[in-house]
KEKE-3310 file (N, C-alpha, C; in steps of 0.2 Angstrom, whole numbers, plus 5000, padded with zeros to 4 digits):
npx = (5574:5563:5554:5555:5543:5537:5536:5521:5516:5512:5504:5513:5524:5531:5534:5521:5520:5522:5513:5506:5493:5484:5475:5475:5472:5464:5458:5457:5460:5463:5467:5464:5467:5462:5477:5479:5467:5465:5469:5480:5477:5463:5472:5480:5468:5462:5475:5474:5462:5468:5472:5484:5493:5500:5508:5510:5514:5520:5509:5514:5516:5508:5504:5512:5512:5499:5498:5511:5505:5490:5494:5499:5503:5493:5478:5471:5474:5477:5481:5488:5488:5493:5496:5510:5517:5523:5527:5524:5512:5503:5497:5489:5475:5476:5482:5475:5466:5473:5473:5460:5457:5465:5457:5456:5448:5446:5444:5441:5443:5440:5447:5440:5439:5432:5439:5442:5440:5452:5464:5463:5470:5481:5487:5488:5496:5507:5514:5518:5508:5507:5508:5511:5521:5530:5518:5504:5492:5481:5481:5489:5478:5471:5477:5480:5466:5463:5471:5463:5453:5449:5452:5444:5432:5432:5432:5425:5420:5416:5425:5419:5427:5426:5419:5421:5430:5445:5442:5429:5431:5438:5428:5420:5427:5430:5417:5416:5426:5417:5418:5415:5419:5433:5434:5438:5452:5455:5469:5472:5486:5493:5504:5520:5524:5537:5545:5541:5530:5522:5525:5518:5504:5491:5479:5480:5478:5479:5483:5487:5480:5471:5469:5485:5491:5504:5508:5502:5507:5503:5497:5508:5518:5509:5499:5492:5482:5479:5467:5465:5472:5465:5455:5455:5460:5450:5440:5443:5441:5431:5436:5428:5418:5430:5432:5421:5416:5426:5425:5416:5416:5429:5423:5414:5423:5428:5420:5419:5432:5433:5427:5439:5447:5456:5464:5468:5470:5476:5477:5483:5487:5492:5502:5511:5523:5516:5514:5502:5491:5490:5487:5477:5464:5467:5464:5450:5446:5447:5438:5427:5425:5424:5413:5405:5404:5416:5432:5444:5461:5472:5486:5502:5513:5523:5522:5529:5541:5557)
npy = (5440:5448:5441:5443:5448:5440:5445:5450:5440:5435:5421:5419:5421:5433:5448:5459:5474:5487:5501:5515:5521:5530:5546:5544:5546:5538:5531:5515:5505:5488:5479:5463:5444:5436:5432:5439:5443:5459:5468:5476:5484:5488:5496:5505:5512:5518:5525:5537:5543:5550:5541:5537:5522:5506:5493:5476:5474:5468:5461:5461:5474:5483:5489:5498:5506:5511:5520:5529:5534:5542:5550:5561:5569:5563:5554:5543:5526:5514:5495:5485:5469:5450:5433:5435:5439:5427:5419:5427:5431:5422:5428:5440:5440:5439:5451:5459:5460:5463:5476:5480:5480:5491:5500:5502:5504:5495:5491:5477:5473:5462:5453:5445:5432:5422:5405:5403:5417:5420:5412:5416:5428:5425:5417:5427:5439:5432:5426:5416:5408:5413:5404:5392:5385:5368:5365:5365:5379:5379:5372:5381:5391:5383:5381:5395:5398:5391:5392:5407:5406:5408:5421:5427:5424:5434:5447:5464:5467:5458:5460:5454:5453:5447:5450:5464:5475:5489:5499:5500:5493:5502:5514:5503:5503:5515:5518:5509:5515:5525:5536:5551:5553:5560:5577:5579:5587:5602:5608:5623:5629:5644:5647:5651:5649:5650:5644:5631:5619:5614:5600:5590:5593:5588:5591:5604:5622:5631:5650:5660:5666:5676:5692:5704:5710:5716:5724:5735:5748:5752:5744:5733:5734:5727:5715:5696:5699:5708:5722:5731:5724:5710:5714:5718:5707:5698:5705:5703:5695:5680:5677:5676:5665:5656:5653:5646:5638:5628:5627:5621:5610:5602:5600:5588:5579:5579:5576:5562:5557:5553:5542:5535:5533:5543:5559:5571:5584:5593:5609:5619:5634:5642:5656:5667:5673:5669:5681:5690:5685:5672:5673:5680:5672:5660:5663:5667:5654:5646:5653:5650:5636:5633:5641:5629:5621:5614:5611:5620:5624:5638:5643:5652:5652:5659:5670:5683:5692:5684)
npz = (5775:5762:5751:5731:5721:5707:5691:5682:5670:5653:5644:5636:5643:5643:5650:5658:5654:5665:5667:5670:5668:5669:5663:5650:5635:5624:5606:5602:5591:5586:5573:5565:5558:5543:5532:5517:5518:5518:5526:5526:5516:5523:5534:5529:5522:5536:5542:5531:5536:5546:5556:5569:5563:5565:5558:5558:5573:5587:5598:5614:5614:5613:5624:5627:5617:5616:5628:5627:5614:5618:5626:5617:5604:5595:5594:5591:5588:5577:5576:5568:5570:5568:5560:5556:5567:5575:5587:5595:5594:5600:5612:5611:5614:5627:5630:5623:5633:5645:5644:5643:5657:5663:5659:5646:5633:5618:5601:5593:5574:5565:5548:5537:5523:5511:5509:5494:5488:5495:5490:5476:5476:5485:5473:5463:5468:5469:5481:5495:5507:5525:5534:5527:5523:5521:5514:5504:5500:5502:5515:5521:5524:5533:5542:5547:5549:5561:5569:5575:5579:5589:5591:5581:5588:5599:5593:5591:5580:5563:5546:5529:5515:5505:5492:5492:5483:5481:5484:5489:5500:5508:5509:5517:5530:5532:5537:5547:5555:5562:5554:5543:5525:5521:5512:5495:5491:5482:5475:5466:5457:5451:5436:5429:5411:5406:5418:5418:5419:5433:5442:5448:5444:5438:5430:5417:5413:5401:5400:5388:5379:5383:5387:5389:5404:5406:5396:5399:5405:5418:5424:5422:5434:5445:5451:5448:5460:5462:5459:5449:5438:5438:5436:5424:5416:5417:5412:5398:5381:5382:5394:5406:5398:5398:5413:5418:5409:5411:5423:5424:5419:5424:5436:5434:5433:5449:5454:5453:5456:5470:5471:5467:5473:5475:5483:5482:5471:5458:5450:5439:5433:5420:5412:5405:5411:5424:5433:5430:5422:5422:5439:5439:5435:5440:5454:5452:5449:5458:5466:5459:5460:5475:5477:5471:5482:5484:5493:5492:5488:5483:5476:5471:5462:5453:5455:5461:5455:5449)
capx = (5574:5557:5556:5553:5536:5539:5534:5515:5518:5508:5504:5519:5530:5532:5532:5516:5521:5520:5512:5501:5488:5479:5475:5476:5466:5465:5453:5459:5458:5466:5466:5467:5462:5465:5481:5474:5457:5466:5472:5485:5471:5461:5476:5481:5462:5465:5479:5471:5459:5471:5473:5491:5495:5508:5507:5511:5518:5521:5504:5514:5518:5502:5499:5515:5510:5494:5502:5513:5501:5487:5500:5505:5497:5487:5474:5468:5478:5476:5487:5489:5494:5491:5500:5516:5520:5524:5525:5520:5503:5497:5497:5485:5469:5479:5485:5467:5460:5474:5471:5452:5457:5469:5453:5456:5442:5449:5440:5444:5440:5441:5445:5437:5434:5432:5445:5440:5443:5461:5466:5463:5474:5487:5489:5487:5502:5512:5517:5517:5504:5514:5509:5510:5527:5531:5513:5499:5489:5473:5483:5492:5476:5468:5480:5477:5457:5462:5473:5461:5445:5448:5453:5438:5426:5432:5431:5419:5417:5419:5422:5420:5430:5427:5416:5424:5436:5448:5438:5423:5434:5440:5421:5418:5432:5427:5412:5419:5429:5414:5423:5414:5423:5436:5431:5443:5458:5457:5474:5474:5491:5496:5512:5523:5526:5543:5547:5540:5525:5520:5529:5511:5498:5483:5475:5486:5475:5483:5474:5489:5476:5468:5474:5491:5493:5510:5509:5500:5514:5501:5498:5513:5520:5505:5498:5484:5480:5476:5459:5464:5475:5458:5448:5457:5460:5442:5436:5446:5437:5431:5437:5421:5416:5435:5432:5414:5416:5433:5422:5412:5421:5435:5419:5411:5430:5433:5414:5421:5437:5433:5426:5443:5452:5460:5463:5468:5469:5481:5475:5489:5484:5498:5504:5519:5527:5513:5511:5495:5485:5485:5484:5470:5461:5467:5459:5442:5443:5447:5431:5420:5424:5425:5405:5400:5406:5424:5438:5451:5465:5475:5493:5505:5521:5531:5519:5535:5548:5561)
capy = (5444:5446:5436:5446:5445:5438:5449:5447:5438:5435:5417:5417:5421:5440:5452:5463:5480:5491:5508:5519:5523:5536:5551:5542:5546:5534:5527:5510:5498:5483:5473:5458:5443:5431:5434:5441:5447:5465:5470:5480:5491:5493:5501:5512:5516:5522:5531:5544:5545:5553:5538:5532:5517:5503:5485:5468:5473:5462:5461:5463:5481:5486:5494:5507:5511:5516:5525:5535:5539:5543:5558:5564:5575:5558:5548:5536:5521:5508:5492:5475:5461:5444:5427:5434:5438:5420:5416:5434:5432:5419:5434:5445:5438:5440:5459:5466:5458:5467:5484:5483:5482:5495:5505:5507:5501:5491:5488:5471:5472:5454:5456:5438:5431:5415:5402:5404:5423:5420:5406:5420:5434:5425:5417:5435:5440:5427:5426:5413:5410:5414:5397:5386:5381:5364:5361:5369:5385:5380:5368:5385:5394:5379:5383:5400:5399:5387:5399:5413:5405:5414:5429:5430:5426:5440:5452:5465:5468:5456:5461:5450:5458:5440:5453:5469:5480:5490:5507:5497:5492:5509:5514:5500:5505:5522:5517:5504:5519:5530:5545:5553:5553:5566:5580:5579:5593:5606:5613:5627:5633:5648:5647:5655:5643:5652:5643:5625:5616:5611:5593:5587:5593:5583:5596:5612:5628:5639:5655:5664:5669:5682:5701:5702:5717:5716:5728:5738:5752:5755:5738:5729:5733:5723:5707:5696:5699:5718:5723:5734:5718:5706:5717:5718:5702:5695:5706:5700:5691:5674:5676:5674:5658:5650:5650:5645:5630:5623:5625:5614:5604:5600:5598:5581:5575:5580:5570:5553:5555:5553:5537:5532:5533:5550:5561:5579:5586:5601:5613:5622:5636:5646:5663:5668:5674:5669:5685:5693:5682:5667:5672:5683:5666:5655:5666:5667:5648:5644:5655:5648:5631:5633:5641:5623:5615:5610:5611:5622:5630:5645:5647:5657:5649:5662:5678:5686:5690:5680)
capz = (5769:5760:5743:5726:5720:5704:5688:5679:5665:5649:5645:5632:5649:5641:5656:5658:5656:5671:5666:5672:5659:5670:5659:5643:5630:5617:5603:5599:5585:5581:5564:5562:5551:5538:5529:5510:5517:5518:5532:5523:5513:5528:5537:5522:5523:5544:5540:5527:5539:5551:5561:5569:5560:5566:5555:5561:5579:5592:5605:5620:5614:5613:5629:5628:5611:5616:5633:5622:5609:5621:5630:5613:5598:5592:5599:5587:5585:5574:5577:5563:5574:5566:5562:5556:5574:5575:5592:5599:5591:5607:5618:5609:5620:5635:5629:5628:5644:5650:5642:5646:5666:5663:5659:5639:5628:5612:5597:5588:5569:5562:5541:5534:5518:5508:5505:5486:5487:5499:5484:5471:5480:5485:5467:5458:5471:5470:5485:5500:5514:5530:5538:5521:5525:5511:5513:5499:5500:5506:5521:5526:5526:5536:5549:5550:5552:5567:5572:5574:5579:5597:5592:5578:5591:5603:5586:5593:5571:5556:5538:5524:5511:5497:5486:5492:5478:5486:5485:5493:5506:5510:5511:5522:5535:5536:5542:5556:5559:5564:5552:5536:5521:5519:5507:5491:5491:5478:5472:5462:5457:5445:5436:5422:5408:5407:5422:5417:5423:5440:5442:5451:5439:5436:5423:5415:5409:5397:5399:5385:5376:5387:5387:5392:5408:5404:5389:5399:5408:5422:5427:5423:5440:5449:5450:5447:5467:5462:5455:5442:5435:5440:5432:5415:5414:5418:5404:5390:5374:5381:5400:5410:5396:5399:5419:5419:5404:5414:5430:5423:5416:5430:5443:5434:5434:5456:5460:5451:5460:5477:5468:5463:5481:5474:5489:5480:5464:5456:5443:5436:5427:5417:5407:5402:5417:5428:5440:5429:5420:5429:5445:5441:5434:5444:5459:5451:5447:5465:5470:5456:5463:5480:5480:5472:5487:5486:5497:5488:5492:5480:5479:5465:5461:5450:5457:5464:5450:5452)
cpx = (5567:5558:5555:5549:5539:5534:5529:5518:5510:5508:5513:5525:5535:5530:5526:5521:5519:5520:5507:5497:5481:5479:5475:5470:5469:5459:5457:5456:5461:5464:5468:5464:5465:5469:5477:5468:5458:5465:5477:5483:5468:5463:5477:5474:5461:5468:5479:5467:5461:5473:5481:5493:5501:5506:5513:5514:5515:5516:5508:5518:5514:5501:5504:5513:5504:5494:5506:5508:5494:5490:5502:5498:5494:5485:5469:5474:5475:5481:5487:5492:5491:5498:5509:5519:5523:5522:5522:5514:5502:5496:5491:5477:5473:5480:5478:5465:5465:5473:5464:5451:5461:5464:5453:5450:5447:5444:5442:5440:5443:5441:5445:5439:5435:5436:5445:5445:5452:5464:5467:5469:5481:5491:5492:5493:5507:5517:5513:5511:5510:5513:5509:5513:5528:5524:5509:5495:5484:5474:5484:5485:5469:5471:5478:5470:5460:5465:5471:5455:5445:5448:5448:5432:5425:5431:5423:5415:5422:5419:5425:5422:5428:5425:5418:5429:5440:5445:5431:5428:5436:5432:5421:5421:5431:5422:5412:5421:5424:5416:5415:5421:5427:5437:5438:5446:5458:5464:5473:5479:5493:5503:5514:5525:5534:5547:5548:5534:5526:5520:5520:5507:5496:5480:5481:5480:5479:5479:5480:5486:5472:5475:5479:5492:5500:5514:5507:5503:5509:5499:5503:5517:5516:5504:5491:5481:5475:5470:5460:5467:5466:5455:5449:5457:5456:5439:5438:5440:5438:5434:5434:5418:5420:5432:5425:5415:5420:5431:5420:5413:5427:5429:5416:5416:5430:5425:5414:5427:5437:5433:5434:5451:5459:5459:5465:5471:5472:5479:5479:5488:5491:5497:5510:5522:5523:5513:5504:5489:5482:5485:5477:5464:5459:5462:5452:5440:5444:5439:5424:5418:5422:5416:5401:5403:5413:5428:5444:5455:5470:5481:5494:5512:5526:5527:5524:5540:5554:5568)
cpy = (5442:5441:5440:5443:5446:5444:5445:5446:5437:5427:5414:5418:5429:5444:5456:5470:5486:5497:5509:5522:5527:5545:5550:5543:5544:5531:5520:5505:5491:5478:5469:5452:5437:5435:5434:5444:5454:5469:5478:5488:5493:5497:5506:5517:5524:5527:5538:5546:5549:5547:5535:5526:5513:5497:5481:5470:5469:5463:5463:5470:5486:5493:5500:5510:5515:5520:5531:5538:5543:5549:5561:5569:5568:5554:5543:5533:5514:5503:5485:5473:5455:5440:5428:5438:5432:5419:5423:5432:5428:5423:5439:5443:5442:5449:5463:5464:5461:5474:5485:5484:5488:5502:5506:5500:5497:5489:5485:5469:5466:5455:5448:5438:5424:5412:5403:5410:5422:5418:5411:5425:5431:5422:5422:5439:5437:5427:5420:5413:5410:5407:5391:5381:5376:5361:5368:5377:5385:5377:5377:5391:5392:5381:5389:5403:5396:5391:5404:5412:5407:5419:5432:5430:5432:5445:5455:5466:5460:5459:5456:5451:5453:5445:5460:5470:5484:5498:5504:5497:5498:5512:5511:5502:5515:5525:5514:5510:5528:5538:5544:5553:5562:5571:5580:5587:5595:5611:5617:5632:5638:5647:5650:5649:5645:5646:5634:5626:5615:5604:5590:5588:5590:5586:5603:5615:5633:5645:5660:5666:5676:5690:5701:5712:5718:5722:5733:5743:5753:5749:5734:5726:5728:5716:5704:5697:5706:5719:5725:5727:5712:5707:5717:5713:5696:5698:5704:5694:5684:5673:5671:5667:5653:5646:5646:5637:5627:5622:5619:5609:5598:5597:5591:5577:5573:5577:5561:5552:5551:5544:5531:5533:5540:5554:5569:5580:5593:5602:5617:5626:5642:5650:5660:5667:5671:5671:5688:5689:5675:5667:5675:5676:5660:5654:5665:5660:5645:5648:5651:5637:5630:5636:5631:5618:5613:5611:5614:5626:5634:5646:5649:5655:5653:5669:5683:5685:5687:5685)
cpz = (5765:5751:5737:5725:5714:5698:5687:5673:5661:5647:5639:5639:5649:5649:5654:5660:5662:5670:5669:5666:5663:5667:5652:5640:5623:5614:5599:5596:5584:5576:5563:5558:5547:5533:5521:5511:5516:5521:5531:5521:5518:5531:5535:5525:5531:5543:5535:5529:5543:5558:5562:5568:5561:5561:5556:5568:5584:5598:5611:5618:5613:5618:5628:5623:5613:5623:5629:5617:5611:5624:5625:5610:5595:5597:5596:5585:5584:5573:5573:5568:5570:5565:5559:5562:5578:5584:5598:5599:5598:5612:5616:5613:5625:5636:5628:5634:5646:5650:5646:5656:5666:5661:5650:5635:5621:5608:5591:5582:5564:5554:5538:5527:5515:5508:5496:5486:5489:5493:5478:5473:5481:5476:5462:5461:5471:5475:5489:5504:5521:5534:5533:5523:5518:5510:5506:5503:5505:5512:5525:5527:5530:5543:5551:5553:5559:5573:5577:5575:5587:5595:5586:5583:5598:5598:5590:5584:5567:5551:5534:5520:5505:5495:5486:5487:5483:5489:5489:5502:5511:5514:5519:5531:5536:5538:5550:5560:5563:5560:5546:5530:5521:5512:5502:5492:5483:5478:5465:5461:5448:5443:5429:5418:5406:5411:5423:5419:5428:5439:5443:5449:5437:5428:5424:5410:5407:5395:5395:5382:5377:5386:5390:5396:5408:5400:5391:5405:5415:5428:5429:5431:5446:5448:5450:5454:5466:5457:5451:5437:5434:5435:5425:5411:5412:5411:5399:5389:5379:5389:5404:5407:5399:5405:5419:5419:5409:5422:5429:5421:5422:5438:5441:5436:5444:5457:5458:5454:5463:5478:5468:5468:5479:5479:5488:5474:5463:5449:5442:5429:5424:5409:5406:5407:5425:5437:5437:5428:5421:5434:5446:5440:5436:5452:5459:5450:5454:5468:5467:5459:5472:5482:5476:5476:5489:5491:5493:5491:5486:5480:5470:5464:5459:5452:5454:5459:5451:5448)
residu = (UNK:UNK:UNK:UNK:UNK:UNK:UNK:UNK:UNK:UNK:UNK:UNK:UNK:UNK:UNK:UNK:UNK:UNK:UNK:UNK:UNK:UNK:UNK:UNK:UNK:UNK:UNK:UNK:UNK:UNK:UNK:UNK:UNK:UNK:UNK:UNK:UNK:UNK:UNK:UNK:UNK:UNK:UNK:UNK:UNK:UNK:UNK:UNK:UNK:UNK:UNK:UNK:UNK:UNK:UNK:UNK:UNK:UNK:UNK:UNK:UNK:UNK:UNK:UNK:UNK:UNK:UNK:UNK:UNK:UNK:UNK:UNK:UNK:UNK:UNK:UNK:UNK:UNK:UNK:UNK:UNK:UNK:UNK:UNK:UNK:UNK:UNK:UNK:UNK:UNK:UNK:UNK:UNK:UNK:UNK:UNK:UNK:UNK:UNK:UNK:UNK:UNK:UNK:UNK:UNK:UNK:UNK:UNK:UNK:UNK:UNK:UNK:UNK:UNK:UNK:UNK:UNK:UNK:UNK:UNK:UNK:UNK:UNK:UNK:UNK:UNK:UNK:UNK:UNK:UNK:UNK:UNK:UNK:UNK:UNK:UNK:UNK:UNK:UNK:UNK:UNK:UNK:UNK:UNK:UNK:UNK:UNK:UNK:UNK:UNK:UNK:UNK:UNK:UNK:UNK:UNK:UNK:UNK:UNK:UNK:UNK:UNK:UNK:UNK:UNK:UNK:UNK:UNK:UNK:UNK:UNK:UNK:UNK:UNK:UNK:UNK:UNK:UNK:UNK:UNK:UNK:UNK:UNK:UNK:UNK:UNK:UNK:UNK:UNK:UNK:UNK:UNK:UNK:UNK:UNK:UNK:UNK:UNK:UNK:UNK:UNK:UNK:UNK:UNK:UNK:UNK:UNK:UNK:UNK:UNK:UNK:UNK:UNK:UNK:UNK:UNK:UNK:UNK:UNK:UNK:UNK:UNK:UNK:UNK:UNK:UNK:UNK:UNK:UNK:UNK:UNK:UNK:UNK:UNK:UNK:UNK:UNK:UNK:UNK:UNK:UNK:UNK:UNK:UNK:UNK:UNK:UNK:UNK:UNK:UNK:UNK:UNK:UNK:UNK:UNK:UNK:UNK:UNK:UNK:UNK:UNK:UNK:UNK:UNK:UNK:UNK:UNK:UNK:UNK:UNK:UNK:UNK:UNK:UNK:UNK:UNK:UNK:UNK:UNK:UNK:UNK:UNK:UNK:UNK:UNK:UNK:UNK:UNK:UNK:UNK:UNK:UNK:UNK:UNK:UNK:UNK:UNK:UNK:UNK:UNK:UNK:UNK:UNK:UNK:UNK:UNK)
# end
């Protein structure tokens, strides 16, 4: 009787997963780093880039993660491993050398920064370092540099976050990440103030002021969709200035956003009933915005009589 050839193990004595990782298509990340350098932020950051996002999982599950997500509808995944894996973490060397035989590239982003800065953060948090234990701050954040002097020098990136802000940080990460910045989302929705406000408005335009097609028995029955209603609407006293001024106005606001890690913006422009006069308004300011560049999209909340 022949012998069982013993499973491949990992140096922690964790089995080496036995997949087939032909056909996978994956771009792989992992993050990891000094506890408080912001790990956390630059994963948020990933993840609004469209990236598949796990934090803190255990290195020896790396590979099926990136087998299943490589055969699915996503192929970028970004994965936090660090030292609150306690004893998983000593496998994380072992787990990309295994991955890069298994044919898949890995790219290890190391997030640094000062003991100074870490002593501020964790202070300002009030919370623990995860290897303090009864000992002081800067003991548990001695342990973890020592920790992580392998696994920073396989880092094929460092970043130093000590003078980073958290909209810097983002920046910085979606460059590592080879991406451009995602253009900010304009919403523009019409609504009847009958009905209330738009719960998620940023900015509310009251365009009651304007002509009301309401009154007018040949329109009444359409909408601000329909050109004779457009047309009426647009020409009322002070029309053509409102949208212009409030273009101008709402467009200094949407190029300091992007500034200010804001990712979309709802304009909520409302009548009475809001099926004439502000969808006619709201259209034209979806267009007036939309030729200086933006990303807008146009919807009608109370259009349809209810």
């Amino acid at each position: 009787m022949m012998d069982e050839v013993p499973p491949v193990t990992f140096p922690s004595g964790i089995p080496r997963p036995a997949l087939d990782m032909t056909g996978v298509d994956a771009e792989v990340m992992v993050l990891t780093g000094m506890s408080g350098a912001g790990r956390t932020r630059a994963a948020a950051a990933l993840a609004d880039l469209g990236w598949y996002v796990v934090d803190n999982l255990p290195p020896q599950l790396l590979a099926g993660l990136v087998e299943m997500v490589g055969r699915g509808r996503h192929h970028r995944l970004a994965a936090v491993v660090d030292v609150r894996g306690g004893d998983f973490f000593q496998d994380v060397i072992a787990v990309l050398d295994d991955l890069e035989e298994r044919g898949i590239t890995v790219r290890l982003v190391f997030l640094d920064a000062s003991d100074a800065a870490l002593v501020h953060r964790f202070e300002e948090a009030r919370r623990p370092h995860p290897l303090q234990g009864d000992g002081t701050l800067l003991e548990g954040i001695a342990r973890e540099r020592a920790a992580l002097t392998a696994v920073r020098e396989r880092s094929t990136e460092v970043v130093d976050t000590s003078r980073l802000n958290v909209h810097q940080l983002r920046d910085v990460m979606t460059e590592v990440a080879g991406e451009t910045e995602r253009p900010l989302q304009v919403n523009v929705q019409s609504f009847g103030f009958k009905n209330g406000s738009p719960h998620d408005a940023d900015f509310v335009a009251d365009v009651r002021f304007l002509q009301n097609p309401h009154w007018e028995p040949e329109l009444r029955p359409l909408t601000g969709l329909d050109a004779p209603v457009r047309d009426y609407v647009l020409a009322s006293d002070g029309a053509r200035e409102f949208v212009d001024g409030y273009a101008d106005v709402i467009a200094g606001v949407l190029d300091r956003y992007r500034a200010h890690d804001k990712h979309s913006v709802t304009i909520g422009v409302g009548c009475t009933g809001g099926k004439h006069r502000s969808v006619a308004v709201a259209e034209e300011l979806g267009r007036v915005l939309g030729e200086r560049g933006y990303q807008v999209r146009v919807t009608h909340r109370d259009r349809d009589p209810r």
